[in-house]
Structures are given as C-alpha cells and as structure tokens.
N, CA, C and O of each residue as an XYZ file, in Angstrom:
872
protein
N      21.859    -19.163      2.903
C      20.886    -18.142      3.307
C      21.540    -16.761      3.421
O      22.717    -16.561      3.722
N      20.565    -15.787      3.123
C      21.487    -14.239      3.304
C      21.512    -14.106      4.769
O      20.624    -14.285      5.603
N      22.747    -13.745      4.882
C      23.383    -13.099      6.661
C      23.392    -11.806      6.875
O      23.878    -10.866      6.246
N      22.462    -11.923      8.377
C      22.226    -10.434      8.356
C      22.505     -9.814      9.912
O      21.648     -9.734     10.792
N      23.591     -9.493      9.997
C      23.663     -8.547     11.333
C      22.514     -7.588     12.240
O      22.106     -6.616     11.605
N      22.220     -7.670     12.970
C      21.556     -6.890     13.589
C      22.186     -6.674     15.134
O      22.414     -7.522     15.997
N      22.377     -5.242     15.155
C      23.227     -4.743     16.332
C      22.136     -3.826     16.274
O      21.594     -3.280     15.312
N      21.860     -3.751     17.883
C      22.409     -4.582     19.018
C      20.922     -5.751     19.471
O      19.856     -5.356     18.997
N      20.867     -6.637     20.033
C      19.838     -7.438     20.535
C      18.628     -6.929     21.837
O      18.170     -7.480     22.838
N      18.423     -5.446     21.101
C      17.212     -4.975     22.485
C      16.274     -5.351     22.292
O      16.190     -6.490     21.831
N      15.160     -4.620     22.534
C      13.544     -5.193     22.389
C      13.479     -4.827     21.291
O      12.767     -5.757     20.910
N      13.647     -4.120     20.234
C      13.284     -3.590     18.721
C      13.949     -4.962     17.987
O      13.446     -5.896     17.362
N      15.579     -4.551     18.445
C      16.786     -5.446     17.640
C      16.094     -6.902     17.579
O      15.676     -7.466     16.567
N      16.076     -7.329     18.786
C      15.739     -8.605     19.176
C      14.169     -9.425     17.979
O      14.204    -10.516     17.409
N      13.306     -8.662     17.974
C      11.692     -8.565     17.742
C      12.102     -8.643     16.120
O      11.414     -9.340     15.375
N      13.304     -7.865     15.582
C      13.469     -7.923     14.294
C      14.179     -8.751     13.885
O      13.973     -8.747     12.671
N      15.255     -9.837     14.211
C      15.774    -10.795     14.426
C      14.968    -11.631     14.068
O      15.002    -12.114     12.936
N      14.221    -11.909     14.831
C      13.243    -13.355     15.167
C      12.647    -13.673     14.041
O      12.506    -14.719     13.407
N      12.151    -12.000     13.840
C      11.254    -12.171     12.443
C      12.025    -12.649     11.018
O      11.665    -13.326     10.055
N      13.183    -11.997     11.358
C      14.091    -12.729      9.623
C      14.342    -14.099     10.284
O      13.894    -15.013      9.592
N      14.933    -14.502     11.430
C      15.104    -16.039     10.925
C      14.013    -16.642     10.962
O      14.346    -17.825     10.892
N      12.872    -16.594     11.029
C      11.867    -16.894     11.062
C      11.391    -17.077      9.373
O      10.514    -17.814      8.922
N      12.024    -16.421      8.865
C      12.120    -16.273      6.802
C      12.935    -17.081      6.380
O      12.814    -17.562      5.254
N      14.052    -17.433      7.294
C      15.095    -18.300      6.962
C      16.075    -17.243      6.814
O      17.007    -17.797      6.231
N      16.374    -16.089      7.004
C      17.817    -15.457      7.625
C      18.818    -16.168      8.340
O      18.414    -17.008      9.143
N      20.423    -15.950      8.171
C      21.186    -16.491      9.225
C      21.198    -14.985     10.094
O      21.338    -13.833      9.684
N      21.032    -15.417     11.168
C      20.903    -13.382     12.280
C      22.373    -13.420     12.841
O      22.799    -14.401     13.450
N      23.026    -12.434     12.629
C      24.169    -12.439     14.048
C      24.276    -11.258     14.740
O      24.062    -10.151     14.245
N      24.548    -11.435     15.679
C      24.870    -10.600     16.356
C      26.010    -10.067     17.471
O      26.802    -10.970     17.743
N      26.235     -8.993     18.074
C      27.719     -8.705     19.130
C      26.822     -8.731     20.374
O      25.679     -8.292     20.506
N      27.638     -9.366     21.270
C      27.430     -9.559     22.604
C      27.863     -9.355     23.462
O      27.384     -9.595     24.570
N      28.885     -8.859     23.236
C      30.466     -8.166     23.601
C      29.759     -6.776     25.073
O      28.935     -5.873     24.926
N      30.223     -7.029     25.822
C      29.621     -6.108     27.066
C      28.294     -6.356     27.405
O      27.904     -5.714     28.381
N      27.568     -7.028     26.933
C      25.978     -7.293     27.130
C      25.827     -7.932     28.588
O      26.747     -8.381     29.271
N      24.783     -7.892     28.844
C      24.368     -8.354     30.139
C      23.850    -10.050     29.666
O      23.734    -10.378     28.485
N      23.614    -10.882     30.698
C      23.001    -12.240     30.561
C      21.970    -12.429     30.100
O      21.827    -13.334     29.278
N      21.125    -11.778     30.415
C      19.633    -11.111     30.302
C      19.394    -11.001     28.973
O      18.382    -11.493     28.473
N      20.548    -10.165     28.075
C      20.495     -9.947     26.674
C      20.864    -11.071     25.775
O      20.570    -11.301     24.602
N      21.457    -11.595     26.489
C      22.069    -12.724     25.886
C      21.250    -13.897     25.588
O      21.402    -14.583     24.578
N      20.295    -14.127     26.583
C      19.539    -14.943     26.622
C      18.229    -14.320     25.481
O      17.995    -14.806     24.375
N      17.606    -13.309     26.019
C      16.910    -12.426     24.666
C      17.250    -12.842     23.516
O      16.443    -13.391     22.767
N      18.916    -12.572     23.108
C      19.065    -12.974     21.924
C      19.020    -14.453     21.391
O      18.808    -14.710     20.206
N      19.221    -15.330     22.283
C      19.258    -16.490     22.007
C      17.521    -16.740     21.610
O      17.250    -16.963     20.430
N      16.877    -16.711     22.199
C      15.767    -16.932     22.254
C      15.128    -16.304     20.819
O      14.171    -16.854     20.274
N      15.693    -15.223     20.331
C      15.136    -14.446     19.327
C      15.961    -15.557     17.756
O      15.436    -15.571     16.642
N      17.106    -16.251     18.062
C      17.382    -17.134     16.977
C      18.687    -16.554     16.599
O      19.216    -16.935     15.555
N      19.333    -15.550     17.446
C      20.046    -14.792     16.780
C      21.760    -15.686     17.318
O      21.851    -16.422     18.301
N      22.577    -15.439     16.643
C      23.868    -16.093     16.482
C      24.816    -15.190     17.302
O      24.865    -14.026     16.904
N      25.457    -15.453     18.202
C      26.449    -14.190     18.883
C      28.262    -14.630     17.811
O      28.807    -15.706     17.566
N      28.537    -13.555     17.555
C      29.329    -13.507     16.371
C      30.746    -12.308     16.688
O      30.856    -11.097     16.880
N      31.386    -13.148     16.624
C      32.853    -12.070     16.483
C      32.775    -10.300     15.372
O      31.883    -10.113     14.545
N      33.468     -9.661     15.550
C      33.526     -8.163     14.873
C      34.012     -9.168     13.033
O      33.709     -8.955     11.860
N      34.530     -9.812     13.465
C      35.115    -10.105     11.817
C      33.922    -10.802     11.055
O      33.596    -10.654      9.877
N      33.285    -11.697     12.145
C      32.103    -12.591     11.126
C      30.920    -11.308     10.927
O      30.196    -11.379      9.934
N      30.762    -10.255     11.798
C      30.024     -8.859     11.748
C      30.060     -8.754     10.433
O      29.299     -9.275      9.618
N      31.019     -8.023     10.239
C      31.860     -7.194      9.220
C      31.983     -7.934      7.835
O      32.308     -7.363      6.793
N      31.687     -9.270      7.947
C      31.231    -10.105      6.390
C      29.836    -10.291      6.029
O      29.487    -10.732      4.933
N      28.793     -9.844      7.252
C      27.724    -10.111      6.694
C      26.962     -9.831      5.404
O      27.830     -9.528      4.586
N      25.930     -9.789      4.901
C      25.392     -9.218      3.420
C      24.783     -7.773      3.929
O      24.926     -6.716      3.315
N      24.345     -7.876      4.700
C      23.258     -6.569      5.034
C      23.755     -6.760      6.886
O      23.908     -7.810      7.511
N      23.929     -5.124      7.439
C      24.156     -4.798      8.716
C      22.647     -4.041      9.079
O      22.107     -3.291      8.265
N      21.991     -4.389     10.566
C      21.014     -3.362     10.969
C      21.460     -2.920     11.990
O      21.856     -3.682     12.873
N      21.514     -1.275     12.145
C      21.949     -0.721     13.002
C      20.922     -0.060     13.785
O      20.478      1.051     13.495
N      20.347     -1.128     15.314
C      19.104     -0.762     15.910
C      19.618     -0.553     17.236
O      19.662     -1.382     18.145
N      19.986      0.595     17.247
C      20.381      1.251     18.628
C      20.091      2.170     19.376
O      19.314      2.854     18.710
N      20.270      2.830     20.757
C      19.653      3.757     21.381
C      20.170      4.828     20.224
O      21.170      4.488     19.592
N      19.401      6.412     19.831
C      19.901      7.262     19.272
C      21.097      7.499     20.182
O      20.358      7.397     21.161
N      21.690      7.612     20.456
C      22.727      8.354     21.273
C      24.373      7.538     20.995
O      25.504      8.022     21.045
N      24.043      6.548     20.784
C      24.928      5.558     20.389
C      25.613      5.116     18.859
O      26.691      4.669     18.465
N      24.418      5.490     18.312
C      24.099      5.299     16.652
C      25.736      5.847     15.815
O      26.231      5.331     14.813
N      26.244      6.932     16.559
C      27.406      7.476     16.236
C      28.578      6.429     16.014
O      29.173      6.020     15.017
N      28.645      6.195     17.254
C      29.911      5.384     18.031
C      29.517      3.965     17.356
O      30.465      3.372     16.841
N      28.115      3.274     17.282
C      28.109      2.019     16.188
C      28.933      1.858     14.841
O      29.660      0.950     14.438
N      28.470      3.330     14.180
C      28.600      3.653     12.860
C      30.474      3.324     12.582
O      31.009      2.531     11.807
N      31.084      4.298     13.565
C      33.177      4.568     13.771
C      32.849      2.886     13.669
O      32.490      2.458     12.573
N      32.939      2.223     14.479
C      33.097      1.026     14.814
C      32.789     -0.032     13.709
O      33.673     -0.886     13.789
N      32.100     -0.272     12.928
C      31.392     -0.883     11.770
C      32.388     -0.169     10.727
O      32.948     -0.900      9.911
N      32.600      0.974     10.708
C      33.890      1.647      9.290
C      35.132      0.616      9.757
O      35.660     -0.315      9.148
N      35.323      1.051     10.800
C      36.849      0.480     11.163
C      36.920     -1.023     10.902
O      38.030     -1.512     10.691
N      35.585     -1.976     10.897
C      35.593     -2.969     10.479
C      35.683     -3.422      9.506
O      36.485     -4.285      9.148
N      34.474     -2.662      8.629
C      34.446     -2.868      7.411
C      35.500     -2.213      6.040
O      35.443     -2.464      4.836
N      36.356     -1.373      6.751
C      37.355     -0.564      5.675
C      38.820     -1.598      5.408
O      39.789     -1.099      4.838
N      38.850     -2.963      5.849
C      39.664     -3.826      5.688
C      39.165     -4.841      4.845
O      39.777     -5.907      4.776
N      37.977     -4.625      4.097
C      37.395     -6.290      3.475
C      36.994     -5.641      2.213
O      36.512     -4.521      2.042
N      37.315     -6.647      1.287
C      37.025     -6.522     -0.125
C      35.144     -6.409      0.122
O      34.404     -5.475     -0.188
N      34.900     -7.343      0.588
C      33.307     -7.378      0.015
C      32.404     -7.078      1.237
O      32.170     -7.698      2.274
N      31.917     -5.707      0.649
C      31.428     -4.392      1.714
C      30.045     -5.159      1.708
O      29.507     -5.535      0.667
N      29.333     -5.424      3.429
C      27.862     -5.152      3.427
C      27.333     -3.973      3.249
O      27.907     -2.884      3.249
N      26.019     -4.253      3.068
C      24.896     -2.910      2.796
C      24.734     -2.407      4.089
O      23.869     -3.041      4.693
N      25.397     -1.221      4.949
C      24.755     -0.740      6.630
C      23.582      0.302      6.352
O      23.567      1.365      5.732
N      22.832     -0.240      6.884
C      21.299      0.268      6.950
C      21.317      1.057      8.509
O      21.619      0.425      9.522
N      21.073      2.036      8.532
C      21.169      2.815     10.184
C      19.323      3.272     10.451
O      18.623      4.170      9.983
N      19.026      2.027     11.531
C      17.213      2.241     11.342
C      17.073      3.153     12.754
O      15.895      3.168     13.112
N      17.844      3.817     13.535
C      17.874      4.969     14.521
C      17.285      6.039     14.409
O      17.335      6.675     13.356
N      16.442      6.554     15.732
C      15.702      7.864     15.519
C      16.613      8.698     15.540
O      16.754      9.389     16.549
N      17.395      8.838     14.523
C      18.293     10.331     14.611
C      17.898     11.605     13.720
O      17.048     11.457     12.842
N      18.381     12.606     13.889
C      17.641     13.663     13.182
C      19.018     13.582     11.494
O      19.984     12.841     11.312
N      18.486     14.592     10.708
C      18.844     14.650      9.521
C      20.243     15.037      9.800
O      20.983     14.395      9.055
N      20.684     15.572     10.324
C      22.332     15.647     10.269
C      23.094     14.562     10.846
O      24.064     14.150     10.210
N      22.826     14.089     11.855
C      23.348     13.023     12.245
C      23.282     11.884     11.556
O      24.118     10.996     11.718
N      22.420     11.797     10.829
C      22.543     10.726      9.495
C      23.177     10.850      8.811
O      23.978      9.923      8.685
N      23.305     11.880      7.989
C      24.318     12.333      7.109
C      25.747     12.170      7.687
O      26.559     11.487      7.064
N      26.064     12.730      8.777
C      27.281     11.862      9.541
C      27.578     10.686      9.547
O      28.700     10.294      9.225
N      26.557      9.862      9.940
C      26.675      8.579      9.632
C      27.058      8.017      8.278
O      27.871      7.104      8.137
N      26.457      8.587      7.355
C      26.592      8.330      6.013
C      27.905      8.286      5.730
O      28.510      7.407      5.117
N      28.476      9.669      6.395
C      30.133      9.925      5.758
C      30.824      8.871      6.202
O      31.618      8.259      5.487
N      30.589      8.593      7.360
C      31.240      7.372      8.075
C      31.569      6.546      7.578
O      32.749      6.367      7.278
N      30.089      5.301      7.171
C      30.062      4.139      6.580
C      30.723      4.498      5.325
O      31.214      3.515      4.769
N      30.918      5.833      4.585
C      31.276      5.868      3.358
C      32.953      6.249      3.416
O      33.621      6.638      2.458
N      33.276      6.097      4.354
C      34.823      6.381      4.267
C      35.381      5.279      4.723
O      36.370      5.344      5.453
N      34.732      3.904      4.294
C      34.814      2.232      4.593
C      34.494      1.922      3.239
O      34.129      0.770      3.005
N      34.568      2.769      2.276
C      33.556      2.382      1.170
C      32.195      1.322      1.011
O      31.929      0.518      0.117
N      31.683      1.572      1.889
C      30.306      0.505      1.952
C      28.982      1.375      2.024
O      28.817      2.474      2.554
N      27.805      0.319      1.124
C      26.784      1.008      0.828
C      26.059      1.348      1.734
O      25.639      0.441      2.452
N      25.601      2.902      2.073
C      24.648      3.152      3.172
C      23.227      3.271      2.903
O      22.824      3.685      1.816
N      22.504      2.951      3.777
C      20.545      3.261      3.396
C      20.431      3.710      4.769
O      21.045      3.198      5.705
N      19.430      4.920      4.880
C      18.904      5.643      5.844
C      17.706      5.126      6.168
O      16.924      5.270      5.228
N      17.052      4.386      7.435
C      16.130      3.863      7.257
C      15.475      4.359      8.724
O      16.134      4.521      9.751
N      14.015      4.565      8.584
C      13.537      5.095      9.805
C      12.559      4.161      9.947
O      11.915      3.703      9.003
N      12.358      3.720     11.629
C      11.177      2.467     11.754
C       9.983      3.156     12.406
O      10.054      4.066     13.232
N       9.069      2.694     12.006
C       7.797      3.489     12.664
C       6.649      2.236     12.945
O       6.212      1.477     12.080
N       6.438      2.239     13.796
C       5.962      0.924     14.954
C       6.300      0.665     15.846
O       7.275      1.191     16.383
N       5.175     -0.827     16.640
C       5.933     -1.284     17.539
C       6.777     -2.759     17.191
O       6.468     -3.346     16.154
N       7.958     -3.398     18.177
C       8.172     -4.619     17.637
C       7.556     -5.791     17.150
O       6.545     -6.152     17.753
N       7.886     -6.367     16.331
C       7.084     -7.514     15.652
C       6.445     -8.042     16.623
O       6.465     -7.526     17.741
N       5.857     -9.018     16.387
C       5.262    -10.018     17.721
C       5.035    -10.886     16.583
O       4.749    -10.560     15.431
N       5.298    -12.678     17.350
C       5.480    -13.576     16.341
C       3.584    -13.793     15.400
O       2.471    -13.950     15.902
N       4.038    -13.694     13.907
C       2.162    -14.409     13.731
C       1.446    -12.803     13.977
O       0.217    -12.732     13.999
N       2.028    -11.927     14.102
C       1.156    -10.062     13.908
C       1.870     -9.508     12.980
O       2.927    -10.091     12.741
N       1.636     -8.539     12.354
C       2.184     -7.120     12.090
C       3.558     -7.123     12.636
O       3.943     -7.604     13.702
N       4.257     -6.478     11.687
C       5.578     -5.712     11.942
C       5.770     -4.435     11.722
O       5.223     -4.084     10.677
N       6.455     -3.387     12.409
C       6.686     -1.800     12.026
C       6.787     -2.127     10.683
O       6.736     -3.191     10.065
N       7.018     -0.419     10.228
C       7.436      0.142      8.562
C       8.688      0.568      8.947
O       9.161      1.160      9.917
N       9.193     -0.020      7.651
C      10.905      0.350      7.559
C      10.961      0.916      6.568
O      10.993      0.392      5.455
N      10.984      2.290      6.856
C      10.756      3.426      5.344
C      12.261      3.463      5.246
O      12.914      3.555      6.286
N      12.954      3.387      3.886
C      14.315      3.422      3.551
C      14.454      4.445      2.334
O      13.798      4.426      1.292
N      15.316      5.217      2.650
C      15.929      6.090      1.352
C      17.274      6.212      1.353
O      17.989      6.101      2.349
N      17.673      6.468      0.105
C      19.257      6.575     -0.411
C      19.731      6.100     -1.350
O      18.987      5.126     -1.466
N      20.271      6.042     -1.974
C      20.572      5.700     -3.965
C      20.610      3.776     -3.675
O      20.655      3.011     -4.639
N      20.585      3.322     -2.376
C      21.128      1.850     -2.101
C      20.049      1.149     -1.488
O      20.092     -0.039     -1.169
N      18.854      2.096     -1.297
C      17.985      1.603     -0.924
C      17.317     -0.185     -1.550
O      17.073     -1.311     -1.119
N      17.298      0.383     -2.439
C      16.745     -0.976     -3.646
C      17.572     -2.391     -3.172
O      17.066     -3.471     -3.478
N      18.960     -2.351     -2.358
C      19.972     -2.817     -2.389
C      19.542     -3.953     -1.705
O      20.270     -4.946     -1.707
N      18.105     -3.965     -0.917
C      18.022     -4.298      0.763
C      16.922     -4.809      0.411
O      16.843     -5.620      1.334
N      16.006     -4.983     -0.187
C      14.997     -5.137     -1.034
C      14.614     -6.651     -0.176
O      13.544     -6.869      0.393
N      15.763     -7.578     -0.259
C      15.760     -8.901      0.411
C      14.870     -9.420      1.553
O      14.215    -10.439      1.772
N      15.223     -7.901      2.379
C      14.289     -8.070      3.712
C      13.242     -8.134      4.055
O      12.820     -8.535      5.140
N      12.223     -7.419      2.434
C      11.125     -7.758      2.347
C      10.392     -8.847      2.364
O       9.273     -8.945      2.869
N      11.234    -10.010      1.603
C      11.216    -11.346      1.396
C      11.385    -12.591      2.968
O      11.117    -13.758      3.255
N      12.081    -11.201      3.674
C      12.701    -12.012      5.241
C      12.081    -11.679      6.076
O      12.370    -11.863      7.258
N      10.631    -10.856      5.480
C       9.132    -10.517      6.448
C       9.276     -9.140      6.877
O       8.478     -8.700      7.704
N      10.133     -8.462      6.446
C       9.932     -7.388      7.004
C       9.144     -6.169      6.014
O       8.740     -6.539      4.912
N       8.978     -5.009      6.345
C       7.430     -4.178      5.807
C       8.309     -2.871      5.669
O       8.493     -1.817      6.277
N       8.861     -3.690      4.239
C       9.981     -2.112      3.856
C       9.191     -1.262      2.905
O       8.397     -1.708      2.077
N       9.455     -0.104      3.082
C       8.645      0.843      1.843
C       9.503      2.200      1.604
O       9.467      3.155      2.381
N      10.423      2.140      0.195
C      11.495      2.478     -0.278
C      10.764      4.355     -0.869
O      10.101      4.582     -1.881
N      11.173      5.255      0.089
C      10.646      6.863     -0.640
C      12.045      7.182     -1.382
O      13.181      7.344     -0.937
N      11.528      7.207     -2.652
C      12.078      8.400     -3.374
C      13.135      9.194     -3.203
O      13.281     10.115     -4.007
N      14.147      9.007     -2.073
C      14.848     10.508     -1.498
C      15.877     10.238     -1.710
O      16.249      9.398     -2.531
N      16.776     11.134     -0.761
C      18.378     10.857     -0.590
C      18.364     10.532      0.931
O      17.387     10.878      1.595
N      19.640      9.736      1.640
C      19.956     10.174      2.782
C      19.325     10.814      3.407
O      19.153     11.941      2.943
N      18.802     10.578      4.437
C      18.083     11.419      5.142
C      16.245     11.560      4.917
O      15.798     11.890      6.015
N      15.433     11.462      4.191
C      14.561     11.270      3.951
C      13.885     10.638      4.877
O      13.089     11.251      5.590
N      14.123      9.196      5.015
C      13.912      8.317      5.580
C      14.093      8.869      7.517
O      13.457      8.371      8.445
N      14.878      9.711      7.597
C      14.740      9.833      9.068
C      14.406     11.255      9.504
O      14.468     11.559     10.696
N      13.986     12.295      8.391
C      13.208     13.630      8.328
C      11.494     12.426      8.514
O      10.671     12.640      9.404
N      11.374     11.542      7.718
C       9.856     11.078      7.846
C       9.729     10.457      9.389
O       8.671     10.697      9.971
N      10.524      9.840      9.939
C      10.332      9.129     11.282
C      10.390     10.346     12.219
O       9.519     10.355     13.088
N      11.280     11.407     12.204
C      11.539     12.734     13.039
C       9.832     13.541     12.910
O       9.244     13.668     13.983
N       9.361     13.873     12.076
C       7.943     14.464     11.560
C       6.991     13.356     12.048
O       6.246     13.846     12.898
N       6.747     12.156     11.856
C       6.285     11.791     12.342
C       5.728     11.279     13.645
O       4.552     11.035     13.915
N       7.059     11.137     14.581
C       7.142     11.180     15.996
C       6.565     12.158     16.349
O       5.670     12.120     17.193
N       7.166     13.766     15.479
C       6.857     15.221     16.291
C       5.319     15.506     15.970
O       4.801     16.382     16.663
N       4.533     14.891     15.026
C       3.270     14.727     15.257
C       2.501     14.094     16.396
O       1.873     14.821     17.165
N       2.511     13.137     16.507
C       2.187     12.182     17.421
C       2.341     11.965     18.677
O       1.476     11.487     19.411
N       3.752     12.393     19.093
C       3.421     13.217     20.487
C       2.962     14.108     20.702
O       1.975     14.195     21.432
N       3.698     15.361     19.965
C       3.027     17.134     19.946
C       1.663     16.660     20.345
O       1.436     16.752     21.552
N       0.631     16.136     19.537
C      -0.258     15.738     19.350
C      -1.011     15.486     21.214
O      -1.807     16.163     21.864
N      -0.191     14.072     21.546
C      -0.629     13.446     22.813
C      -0.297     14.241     23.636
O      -0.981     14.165     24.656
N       1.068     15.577     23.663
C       1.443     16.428     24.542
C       0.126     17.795     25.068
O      -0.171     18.244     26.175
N      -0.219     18.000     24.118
C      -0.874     19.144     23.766
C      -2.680     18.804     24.373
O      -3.533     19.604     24.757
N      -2.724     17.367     24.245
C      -3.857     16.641     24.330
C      -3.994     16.497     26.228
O      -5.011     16.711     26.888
N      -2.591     16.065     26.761
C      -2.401     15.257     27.970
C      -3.096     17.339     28.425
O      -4.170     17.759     28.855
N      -1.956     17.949     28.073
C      -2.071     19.459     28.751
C      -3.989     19.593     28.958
O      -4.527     19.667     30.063
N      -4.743     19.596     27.628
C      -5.874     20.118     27.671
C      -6.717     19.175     28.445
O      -7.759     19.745     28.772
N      -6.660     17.862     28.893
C      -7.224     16.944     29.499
C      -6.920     17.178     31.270
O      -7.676     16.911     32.204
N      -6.053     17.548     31.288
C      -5.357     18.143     32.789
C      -6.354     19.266     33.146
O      -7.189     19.120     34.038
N      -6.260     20.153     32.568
C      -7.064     21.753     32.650
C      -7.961     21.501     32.911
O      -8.474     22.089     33.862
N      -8.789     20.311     32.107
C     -10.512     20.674     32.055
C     -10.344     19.711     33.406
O     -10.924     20.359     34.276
N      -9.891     18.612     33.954
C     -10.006     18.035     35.126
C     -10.005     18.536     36.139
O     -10.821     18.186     36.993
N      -8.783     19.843     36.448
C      -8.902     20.440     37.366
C     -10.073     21.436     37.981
O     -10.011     21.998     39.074
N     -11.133     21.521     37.042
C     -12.390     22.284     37.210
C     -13.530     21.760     36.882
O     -14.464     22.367     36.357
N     -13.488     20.221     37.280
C     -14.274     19.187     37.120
C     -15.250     19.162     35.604
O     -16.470     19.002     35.590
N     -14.166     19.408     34.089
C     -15.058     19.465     32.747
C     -14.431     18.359     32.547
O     -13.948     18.620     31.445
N     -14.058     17.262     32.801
C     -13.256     15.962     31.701
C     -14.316     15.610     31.111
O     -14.415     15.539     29.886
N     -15.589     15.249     32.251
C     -16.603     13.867     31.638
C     -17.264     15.438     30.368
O     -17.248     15.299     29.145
N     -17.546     16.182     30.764
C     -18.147     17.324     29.489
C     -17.344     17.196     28.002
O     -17.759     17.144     26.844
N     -16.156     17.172     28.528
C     -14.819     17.448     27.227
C     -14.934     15.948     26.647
O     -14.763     15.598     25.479
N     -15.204     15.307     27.544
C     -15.526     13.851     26.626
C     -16.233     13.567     25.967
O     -16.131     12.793     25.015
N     -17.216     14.212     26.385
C     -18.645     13.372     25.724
C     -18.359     14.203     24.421
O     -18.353     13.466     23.435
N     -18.024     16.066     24.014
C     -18.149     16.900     23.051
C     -17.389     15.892     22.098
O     -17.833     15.301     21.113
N     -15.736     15.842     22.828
C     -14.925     14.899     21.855
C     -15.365     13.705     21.115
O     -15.054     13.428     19.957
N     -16.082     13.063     21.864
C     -17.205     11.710     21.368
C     -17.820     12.493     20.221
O     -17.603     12.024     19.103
N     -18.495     13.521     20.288
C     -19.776     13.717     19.453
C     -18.906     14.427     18.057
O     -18.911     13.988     16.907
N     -18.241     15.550     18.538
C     -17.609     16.489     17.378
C     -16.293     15.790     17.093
O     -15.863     15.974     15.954
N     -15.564     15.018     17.902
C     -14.358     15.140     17.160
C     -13.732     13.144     17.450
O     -12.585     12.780     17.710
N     -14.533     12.579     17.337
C     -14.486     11.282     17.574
C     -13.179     10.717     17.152
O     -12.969      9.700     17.813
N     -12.171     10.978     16.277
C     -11.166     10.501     15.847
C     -10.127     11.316     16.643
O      -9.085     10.667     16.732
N     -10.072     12.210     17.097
C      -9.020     12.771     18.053
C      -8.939     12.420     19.206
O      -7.863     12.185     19.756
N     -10.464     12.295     19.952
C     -10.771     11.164     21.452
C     -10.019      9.429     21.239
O      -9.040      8.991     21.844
N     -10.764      8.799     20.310
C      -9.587      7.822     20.036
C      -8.216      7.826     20.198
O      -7.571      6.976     20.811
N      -7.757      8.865     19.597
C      -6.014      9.159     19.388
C      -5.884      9.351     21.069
O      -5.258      8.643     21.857
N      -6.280      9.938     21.201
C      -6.110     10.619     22.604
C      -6.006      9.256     23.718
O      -4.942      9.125     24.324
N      -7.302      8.105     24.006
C      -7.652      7.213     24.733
C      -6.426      6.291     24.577
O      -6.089      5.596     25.535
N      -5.815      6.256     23.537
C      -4.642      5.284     23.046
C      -3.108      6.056     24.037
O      -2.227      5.577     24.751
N      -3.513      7.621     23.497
C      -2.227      7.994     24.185
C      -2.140      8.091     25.098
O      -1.054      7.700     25.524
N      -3.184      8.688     26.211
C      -3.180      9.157     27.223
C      -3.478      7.924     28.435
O      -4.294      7.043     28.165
N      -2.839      7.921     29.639
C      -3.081      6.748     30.684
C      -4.395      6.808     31.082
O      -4.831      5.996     31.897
C-alpha cells in the first residue's frame, strides 16, 4: 500500500488520516512530545506512530500544522530527508501566506525532494461525509494524484508554488472580511433596536448574504 506521513495528528491531521486508511493507506505518524490525548486521537484515527527515519521513507509527506510551526516542520523533514536516496513528495497543506511557502519550498528543495503547495479549504472529514478541497499547485503537483484515489478531494490549479496558498489566503480574507464586516453591521443596528428590521430587508433583498451571515454569526 502507498505510505503516507501525516504530521502532525490534530483535528485536521487526524480527520485526514482516517480518511486515507480508510482507502487502504499505510498512515504514519511522529508522536514525539505529544500529549496522551493525541496519541490516543491518533490511534483511533488508524494512524501508525513512527520513528523520523520510517518518516523520512514515506511516498508522500502531509504537512498539517499550526501556521506558525509550518517553518520549523519543513528544517526538520530537509534534515531528514537530505540523507536518503529515495525522496518523498512533501506537500505543505498550512495556511501560510505566499512567501512563507516559497521558503518552505527552498527548504524541502535543498533535501532535493519534490515540493507541492497545497491549501485546504473546509472542515475535517467526518467518516461516510464530505471532505475539504485540497487545491495543489507546483510543477509536482500531478505527483500526488494518488490521494485522490485515498478519498481525498484534490483539485490541481494551473500555477507555481504558491498558488495554491494565495487561493486559501483570498479565500479565508473573503469569508471572514465578509462575517467581520457583517458581525460590525449586525451590532450597530442592535444597539438602536433595528436587528429584527435589518432582518427581515436581508430576508427580502439580499437573502443569500442573511444565510452567509446566520452560518457565521452566533
């Protein structure tokens, strides 16, 4: 079966796990500093807790981490992978903005191993539902193709590097902006007793923005 790393085992990591061995993936993962809690998560998700060396041989790496971290994954995965003849594909699916990818890129590429920029947009799988979109760009994209097959809802743009996480960055900054701008004008009209007025207009004139809104707003 193809072996597929997924670092680290959170609620995203974990949710995406389940779903490839669930395709018949072998999953592994580092556990290394984790709490019990995670550990058990991961177990439960099917996933394999795995040494840096069995890491570092997998076919395909997912790198599903807090943004802030995504850096320090990336050093760590080179230093692994710049000792082995036969390089996995590291896929970095982190909300990071366009330069910090490209960092990343240099990274994994000074390990000589293939990088794909991949941005996720959803929520985690849930077993038997829907899974996010894993929009992927980069000349290696095609490379990963597999995961489609291992249930996951990849959809490969056209780009270079970075693409893939300019579309998840734009898209976020819609969608809150959006609920931000929304929460503000819903506040205002409350404080001068117009909500139930602003509702009903929104109902009548603008029915698809009240939706957006009812979803975002508590």
């Amino acid at each position: 079966p193809c072996t597929i790393a997924v670092l680290a085992p959170g609620a995203m990591g974990s949710a995406v796990a389940r779903r490839l061995s669930e395709h018949g993936a072998r999953v592994l993962t580092s556990l290394k500093g984790r709490s019990e809690a995670t550990a058990k998560r991961a177990a439960a998700a099917g996933m394999i807790a795995a040494e840096d060396s069995d890491i570092a041989g997998a076919d395909i790496i997912l790198s599903i981490v807090p943004p802030g971290e995504a850096v320090t994954l990336a050093e760590r995965l080179a230093a692994l992978i710049a000792r082995r003849e036969k390089k996995p594909v590291v896929v970095d699916c982190n909300a990071v903005n366009v330069d910090t990818v490209l960092r990343i890129a240099a990274i994994i590429g000074s390990a000589q191993a293939p990088f794909v920029d991949a941005g996720i947009i959803g929520f985690p799988p849930k077993p038997g539902g829907p899974g996010p979109a894993f929009y992927m760009s980069g000349e290696h994209a095609k490379d990963v193709t597999v995961l489609k097959e291992l249930g996951l809802d990849v959809r490969i743009i056209e780009g270079p590097v970075g693409a893939a996480s300019a579309l998840k960055m734009s898209y976020a900054g819609i969608v809150k902006g959006l609920a931000g701008i929304g929460s503000a004008m819903v506040l205002a009209a409350t404080k001068v007793g117009a909500a139930d007025a602003l509702r009903d207009e929104l109902a009548l004139s603008q029915p698809a923005i009240l939706a957006r809104l009812e979803v975002a707003l508590p």
